[in-house]
NUNU-367287 format. One record per residue (C-alpha): z, y, x; residue in three letters; chain; residue number from 0. Coordinates in steps of 0.02 Angstrom, whole numbers, plus 50000, padded with zeros to 5 digits. Example, Ala and Ser with C-alpha at 12.3 -4.5 7.8 and 13.67 -1.06 7.14 Angstrom:
<nodes>
[node [50390 49775 50615] ALA A 0]
[node [50357 49947 50684] SER A 1]
</nodes>
This chain:
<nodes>
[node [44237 54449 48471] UNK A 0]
[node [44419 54371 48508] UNK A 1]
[node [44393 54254 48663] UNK A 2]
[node [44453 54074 48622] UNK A 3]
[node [44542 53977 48773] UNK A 4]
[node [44513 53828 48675] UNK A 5]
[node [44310 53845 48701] UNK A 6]
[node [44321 53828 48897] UNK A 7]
[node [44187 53690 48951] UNK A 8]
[node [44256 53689 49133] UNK A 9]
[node [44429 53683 49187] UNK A 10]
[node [44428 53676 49376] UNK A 11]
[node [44646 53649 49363] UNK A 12]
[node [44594 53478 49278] UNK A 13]
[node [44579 53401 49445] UNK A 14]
[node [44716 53462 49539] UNK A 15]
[node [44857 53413 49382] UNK A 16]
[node [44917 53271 49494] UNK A 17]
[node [44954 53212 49690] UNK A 18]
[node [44844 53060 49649] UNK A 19]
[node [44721 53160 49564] UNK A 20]
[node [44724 53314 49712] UNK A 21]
[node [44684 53169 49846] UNK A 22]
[node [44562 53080 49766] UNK A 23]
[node [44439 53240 49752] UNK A 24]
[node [44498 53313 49910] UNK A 25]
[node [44352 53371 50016] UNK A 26]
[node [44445 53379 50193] UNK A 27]
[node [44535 53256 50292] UNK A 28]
[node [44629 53270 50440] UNK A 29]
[node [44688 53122 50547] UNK A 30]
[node [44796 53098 50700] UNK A 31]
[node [44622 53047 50781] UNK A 32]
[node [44549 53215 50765] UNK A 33]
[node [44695 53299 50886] UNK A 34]
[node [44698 53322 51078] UNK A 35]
[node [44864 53383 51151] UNK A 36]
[node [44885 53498 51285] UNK A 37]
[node [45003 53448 51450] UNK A 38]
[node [45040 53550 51584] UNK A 39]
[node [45065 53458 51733] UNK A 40]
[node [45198 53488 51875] UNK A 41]
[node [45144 53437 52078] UNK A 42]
[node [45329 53328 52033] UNK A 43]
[node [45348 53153 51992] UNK A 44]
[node [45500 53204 51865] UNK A 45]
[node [45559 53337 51772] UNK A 46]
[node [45536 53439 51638] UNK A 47]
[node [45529 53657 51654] UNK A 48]
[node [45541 53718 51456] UNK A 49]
[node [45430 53869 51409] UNK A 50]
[node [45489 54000 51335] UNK A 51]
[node [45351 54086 51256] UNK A 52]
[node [45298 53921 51207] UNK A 53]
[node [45433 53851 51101] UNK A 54]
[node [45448 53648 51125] UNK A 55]
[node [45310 53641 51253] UNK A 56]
[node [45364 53608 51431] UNK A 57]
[node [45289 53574 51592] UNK A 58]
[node [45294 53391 51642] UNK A 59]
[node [45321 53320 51811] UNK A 60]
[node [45185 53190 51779] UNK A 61]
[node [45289 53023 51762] UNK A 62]
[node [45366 53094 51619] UNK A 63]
[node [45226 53162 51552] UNK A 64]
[node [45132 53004 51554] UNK A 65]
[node [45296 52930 51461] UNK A 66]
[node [45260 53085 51347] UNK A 67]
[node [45074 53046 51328] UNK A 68]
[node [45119 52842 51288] UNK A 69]
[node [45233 52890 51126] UNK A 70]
[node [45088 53020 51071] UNK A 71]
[node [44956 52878 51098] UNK A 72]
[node [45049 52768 51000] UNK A 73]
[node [45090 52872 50848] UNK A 74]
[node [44882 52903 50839] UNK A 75]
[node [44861 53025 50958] UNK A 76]
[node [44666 52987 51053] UNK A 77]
[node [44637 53134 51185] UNK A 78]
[node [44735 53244 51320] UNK A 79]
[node [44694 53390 51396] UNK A 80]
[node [44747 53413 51557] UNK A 81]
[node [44819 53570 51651] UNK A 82]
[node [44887 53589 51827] UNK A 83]
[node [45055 53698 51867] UNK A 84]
[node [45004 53733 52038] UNK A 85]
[node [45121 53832 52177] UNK A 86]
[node [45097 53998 52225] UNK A 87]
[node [45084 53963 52391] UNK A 88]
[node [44930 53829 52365] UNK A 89]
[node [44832 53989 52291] UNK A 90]
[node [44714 54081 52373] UNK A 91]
[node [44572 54208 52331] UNK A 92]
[node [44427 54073 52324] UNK A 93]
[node [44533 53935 52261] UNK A 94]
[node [44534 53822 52401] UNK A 95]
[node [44634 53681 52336] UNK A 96]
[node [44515 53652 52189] UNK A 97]
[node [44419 53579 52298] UNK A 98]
[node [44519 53483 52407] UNK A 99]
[node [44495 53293 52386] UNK A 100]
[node [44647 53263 52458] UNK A 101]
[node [44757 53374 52330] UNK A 102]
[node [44900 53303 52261] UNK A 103]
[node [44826 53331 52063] UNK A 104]
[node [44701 53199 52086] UNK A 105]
[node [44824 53068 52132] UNK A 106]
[node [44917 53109 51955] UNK A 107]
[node [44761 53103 51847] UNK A 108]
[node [44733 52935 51946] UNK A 109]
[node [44889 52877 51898] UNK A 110]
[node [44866 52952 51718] UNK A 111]
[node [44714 52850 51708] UNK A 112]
[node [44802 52684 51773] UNK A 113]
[node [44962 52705 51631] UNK A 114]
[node [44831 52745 51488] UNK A 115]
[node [44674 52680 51491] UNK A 116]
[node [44625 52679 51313] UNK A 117]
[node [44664 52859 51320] UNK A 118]
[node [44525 53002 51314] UNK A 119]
[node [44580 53119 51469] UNK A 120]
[node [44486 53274 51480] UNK A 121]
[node [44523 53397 51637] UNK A 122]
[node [44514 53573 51625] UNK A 123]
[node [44374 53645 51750] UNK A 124]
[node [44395 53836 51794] UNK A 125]
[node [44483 53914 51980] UNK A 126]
[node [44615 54018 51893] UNK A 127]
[node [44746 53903 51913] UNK A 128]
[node [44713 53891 52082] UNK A 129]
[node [44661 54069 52127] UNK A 130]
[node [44779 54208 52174] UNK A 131]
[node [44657 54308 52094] UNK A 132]
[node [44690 54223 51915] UNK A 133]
[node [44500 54261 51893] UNK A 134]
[node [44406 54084 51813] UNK A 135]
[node [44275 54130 51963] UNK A 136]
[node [44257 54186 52136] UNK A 137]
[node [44305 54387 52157] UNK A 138]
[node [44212 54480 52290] UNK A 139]
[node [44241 54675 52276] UNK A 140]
[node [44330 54674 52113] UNK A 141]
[node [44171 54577 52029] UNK A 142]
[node [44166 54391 51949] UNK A 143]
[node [44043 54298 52052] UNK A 144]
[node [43938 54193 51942] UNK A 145]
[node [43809 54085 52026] UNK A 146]
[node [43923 54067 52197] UNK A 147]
[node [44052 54017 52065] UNK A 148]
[node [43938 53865 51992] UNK A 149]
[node [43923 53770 52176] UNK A 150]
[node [44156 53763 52167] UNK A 151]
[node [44154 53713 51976] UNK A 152]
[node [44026 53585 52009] UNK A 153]
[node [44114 53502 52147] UNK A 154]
[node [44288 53526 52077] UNK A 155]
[node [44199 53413 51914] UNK A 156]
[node [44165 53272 52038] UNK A 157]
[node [44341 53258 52121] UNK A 158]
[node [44395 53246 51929] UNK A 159]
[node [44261 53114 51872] UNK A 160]
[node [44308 53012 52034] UNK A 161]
[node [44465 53001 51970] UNK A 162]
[node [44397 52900 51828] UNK A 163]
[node [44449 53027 51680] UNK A 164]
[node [44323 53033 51533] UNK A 165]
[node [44276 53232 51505] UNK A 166]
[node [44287 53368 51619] UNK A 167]
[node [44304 53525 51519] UNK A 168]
[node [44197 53689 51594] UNK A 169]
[node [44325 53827 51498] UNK A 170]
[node [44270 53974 51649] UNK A 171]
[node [44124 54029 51546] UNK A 172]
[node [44007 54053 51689] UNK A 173]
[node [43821 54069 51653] UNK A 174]
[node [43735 53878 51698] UNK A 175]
[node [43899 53810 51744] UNK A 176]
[node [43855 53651 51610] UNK A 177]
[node [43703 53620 51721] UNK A 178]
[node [43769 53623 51887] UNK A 179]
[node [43911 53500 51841] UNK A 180]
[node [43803 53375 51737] UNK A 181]
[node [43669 53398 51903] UNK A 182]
[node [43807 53348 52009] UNK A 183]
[node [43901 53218 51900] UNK A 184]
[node [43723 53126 51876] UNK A 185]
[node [43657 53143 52073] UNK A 186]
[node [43845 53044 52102] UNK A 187]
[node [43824 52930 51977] UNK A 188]
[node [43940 52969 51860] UNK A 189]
[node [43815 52983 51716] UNK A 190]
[node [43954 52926 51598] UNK A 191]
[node [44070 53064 51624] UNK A 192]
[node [44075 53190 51480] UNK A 193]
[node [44082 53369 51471] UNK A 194]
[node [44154 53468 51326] UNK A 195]
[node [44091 53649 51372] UNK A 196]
[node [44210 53793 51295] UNK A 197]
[node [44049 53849 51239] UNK A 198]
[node [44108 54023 51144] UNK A 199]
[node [44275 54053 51233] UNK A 200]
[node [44344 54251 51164] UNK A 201]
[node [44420 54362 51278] UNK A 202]
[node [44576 54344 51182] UNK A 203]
[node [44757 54438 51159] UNK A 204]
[node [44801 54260 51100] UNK A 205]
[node [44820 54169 51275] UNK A 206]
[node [44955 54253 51336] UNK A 207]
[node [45080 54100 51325] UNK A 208]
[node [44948 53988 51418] UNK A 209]
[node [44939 54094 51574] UNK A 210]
[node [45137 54116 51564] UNK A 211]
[node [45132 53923 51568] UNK A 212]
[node [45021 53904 51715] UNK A 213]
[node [45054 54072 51811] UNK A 214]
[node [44857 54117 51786] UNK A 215]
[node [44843 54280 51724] UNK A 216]
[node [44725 54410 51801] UNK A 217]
[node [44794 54485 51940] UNK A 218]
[node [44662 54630 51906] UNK A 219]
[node [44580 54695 51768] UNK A 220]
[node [44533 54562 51634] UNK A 221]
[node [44401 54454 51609] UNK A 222]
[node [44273 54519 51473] UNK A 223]
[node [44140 54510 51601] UNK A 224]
[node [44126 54332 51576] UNK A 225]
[node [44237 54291 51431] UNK A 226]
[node [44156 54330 51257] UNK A 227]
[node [44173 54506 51151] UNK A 228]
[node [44272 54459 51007] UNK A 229]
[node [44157 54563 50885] UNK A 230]
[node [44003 54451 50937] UNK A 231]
[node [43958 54300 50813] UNK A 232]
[node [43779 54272 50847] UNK A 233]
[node [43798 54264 51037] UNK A 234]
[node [43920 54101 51000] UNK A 235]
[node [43770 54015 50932] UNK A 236]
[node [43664 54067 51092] UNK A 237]
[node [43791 53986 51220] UNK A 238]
[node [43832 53855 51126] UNK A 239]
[node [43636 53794 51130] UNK A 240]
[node [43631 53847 51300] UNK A 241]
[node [43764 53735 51338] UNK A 242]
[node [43689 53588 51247] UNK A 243]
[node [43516 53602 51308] UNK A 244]
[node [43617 53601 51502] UNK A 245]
[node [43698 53418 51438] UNK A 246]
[node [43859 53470 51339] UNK A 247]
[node [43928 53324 51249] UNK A 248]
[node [44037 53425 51144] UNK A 249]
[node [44061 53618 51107] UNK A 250]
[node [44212 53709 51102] UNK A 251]
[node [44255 53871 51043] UNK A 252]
[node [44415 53953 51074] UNK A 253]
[node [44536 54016 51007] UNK A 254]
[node [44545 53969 50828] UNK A 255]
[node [44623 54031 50670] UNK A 256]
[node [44520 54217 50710] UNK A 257]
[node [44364 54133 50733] UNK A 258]
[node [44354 54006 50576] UNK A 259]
[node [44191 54075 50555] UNK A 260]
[node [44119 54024 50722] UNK A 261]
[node [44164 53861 50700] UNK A 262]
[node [44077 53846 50549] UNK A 263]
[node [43937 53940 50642] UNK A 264]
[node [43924 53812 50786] UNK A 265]
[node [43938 53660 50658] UNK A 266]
[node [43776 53721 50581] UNK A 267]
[node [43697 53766 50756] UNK A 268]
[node [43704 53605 50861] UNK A 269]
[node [43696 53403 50854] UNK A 270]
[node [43852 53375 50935] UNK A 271]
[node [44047 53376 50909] UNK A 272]
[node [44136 53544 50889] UNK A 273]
[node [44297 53559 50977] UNK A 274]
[node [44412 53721 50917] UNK A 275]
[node [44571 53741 51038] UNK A 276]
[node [44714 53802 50915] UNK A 277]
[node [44789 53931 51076] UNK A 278]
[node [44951 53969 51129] UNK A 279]
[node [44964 54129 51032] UNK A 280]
[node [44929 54043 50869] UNK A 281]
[node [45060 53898 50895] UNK A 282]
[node [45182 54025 50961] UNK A 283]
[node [45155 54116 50804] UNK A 284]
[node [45205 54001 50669] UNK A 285]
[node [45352 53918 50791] UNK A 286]
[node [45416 54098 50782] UNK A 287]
[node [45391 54126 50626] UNK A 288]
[node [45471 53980 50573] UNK A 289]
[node [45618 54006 50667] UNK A 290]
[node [45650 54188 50572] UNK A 291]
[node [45647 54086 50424] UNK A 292]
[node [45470 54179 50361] UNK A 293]
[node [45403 54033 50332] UNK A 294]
[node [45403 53820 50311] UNK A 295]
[node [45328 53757 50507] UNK A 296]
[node [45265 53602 50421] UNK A 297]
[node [45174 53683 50275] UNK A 298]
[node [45107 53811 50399] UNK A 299]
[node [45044 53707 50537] UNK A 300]
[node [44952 53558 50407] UNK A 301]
[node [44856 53697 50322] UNK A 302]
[node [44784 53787 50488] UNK A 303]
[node [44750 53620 50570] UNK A 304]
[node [44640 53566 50395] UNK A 305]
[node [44582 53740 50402] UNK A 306]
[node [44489 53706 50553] UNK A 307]
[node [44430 53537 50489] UNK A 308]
[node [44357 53645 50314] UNK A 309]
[node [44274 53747 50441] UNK A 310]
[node [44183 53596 50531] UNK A 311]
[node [44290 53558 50684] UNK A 312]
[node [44287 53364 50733] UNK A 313]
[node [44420 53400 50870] UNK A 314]
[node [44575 53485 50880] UNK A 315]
[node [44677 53531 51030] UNK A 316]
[node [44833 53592 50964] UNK A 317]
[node [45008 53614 51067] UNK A 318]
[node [45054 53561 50869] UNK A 319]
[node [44981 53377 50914] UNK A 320]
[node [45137 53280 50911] UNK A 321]
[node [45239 53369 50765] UNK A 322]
[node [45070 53356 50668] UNK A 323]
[node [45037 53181 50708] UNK A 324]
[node [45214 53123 50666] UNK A 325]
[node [45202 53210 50485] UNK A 326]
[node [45017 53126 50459] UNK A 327]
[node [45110 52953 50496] UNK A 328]
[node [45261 53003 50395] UNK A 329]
</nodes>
């Protein structure tokens, strides 16, 4: 029997023949509201320290960076994540200055707060910026201390939440560290603080622009002790409940593009947002790529950020925030 072309009942083209046709059926949306942009923050009031690995992202002495924040909150942009640059010589193996109410750090979120109130600021909450160790934990013998760890995180939570900043943002990966910083937050008073937990965080070959950023890399071995084995899926779903039932307001998992399907998995797991943090590797990837002329930046960086909105993510930090925002708008 000759097949007939003429005799198909279902044409799926049909609906994608026009732009107007394409958007009306389209099943995922992205909006400026759903990004969060990454900073990294200088001890300076000015100036501006390009990064090479991490083509048009910079380090920010933090009056410019609020400047910086201001146009990004105006074009749409809600949320910033925030991440200190701090001095080598402020680091020390248990990560003293985390903890010190008196650092400067707190007096520039303070300030942050002040210039952008409507803004949500979310502070990152792990010791390996300020550890000469570059470990997200305490180190004693070449180990990752975990429940000596949880006492520091907790009270480096409530320095930030004093502050008046909206989310602190556990990314250390610590067993319990979600309830020993909603513990302390709540015995304070600051019951309306959030936390977004990186709930499955990878140990990653994608980070490695990050820790150039913010001097943190491991100074020792790596950190698949705490971090998770990328060739788990199930265990995601296990610490991301975990983290929940400790009082995580959202979930994160990190990094992105490789882990589409844990995203999904986490949507389907929990009763709260999902967070994915597009890393430094991925952005560095397309800017790169772009720049050898393999392919359009645009194009490229509007399909992975819908890409993680198909796969269930709510939020989206992306160093892409601003380009991506700017695009949406025009």
């Amino acid at each position: 029997m000759t097949f007939n072309p003429r005799q198909l009942a279902r044409r799926p083209r049909r609906n994608r023949r026009s732009v107007s046709l394409r958007e009306m059926v389209a099943e995922t949306d992205l909006r400026c509201s759903n990004l969060v942009w990454p900073l990294f923050i200088l001890p300076t009031e000015s100036g501006r320290q390009e990064i090479a690995t991490l083509p048009g992202q910079s380090r920010w002495g933090w009056r410019d960076a609020i400047e910086e924040m201001k146009l990004a909150f105006d074009l749409g942009i809600p949320g910033f994540a925030l991440f200190p640059v701090i001095p080598e010589d402020e680091k020390d193996p248990v990560a003293s200055q985390a903890t010190n109410a008196k650092h400067p750090y707190l007096r520039i979120l303070r300030e942050m707060r002040r210039a952008l109130p409507g803004a949500v600021l979310v502070t990152d909450i792990a010791l390996d910026p300020f550890s000469s160790e570059g470990h997200d934990g305490l180190v004693k013998d070449g180990r990752i201390l975990n429940d000596e760890t949880l006492e520091v995180l907790a009270r480096m939570a409530l320095l930030h939440a004093e502050t008046g900043i909206d989310m602190v943002a556990p990314s250390d990966m610590m067993d319990g560290r979600v309830a020993a910083i909603r513990q302390t937050l709540d015995q304070a008073g600051f019951m309306e603080t959030g936390i977004l937990a990186y709930a499955a965080k990878y140990a990653s070959s994608f980070y490695g622009p990050f820790r150039d950023a913010l001097g943190s890399a491991p100074r020792f071995g790596d950190k698949k002790t705490y971090q998770m084995d990328f060739r788990n899926g199930r265990e995601a779903g296990l610490e991301a409940r975990l983290d929940v039932e400790e009082g995580a307001d959202i979930v994160m998992v990190k990094p992105g593009l490789p882990y589409l399907d844990i995203v999904a998995r986490l949507k389907a797991a929990v009763q709260v947002p999902v967070a994915v943090y597009n890393v430094s590797g991925e952005y560095a990837m397309i800017k790169l790529a772009a720049k050898a002329g393999a392919l359009n930046e645009k194009n490229a960086v509007m399909e992975t950020l819908t890409a993680f909105r198909r796969a269930g993510a709510d939020i989206i930090f992306t160093y892409h925030a601003l380009d991506a925002a700017n695009w949406l708008k025009n």
